[in-house]
C-alpha positions in Angstrom: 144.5 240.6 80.7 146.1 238.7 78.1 146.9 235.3 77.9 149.3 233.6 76.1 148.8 230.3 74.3 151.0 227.8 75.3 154.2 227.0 73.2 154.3 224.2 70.0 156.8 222.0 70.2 158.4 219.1 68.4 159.8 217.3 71.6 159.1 213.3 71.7 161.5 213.1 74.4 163.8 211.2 72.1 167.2 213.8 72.5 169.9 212.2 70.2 171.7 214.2 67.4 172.6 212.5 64.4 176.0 213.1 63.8 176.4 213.3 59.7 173.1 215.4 59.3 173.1 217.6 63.1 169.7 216.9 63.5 167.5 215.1 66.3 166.2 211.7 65.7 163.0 212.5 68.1 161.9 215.7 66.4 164.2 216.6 63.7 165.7 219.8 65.0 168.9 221.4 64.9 171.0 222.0 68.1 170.8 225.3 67.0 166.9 225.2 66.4 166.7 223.7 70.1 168.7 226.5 71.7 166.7 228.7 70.7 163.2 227.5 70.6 161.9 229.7 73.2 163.2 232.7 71.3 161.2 231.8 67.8 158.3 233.5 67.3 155.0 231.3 66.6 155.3 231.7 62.5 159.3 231.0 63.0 158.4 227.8 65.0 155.4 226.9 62.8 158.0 226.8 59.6 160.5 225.1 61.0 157.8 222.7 62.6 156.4 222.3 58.6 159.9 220.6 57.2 160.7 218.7 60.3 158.9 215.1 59.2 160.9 215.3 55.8 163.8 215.6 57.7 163.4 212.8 60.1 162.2 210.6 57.2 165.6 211.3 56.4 167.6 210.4 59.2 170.0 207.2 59.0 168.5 205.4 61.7 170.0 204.7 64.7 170.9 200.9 65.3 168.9 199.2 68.4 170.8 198.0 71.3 170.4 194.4 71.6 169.4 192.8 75.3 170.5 189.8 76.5 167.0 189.5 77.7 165.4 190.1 74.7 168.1 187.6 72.8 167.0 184.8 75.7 163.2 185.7 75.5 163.7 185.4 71.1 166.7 184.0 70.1 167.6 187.4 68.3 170.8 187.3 67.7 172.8 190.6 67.9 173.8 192.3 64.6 176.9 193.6 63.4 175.9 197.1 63.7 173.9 197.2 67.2 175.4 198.4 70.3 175.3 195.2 72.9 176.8 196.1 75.8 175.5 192.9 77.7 179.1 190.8 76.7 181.0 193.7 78.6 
């Protein structure tokens, strides 16, 4: 009986796409390249696996959503580009 070794994968369970480059800012990957994962073989999934950190190093970052609890705990005040929702 054979077994099969379990699948590599890029996943840190940080799912966003950046919208100018199309890729994750958790693992790099494309939606396309997500899709269709499963389907890779292991040498298709190791290359694509090999220019994923150049890619994220890449990524414009995604701005941090300011708390009010972490602006009362620090006296951060929010920045022009971060999302606060806490004033709605």
């Amino acid at each position: 009986m054979e077994t099969s070794s379990p699948i590599k994968s890029p996943c840190i369970l940080v799912c966003a796409i950046e919208p100018t480059s199309g890729h994750c800012y958790g693992c790099g990957r494309s939606r396309d390249e997500i899709a269709s994962w499963m389907s890779y073989s292991h040498d298709e999934r190791d290359t694509i696996m090999e220019t994923l950190p150049e890619r994220v190093s890449k990524l414009e970052r995604k701005p941090r959503r300011v708390t009010k609890r972490q602006r009362m705990r620090g006296g951060v005040a929010p920045r022009r580009d971060t999302l606060d929702l806490s004033s709605s």
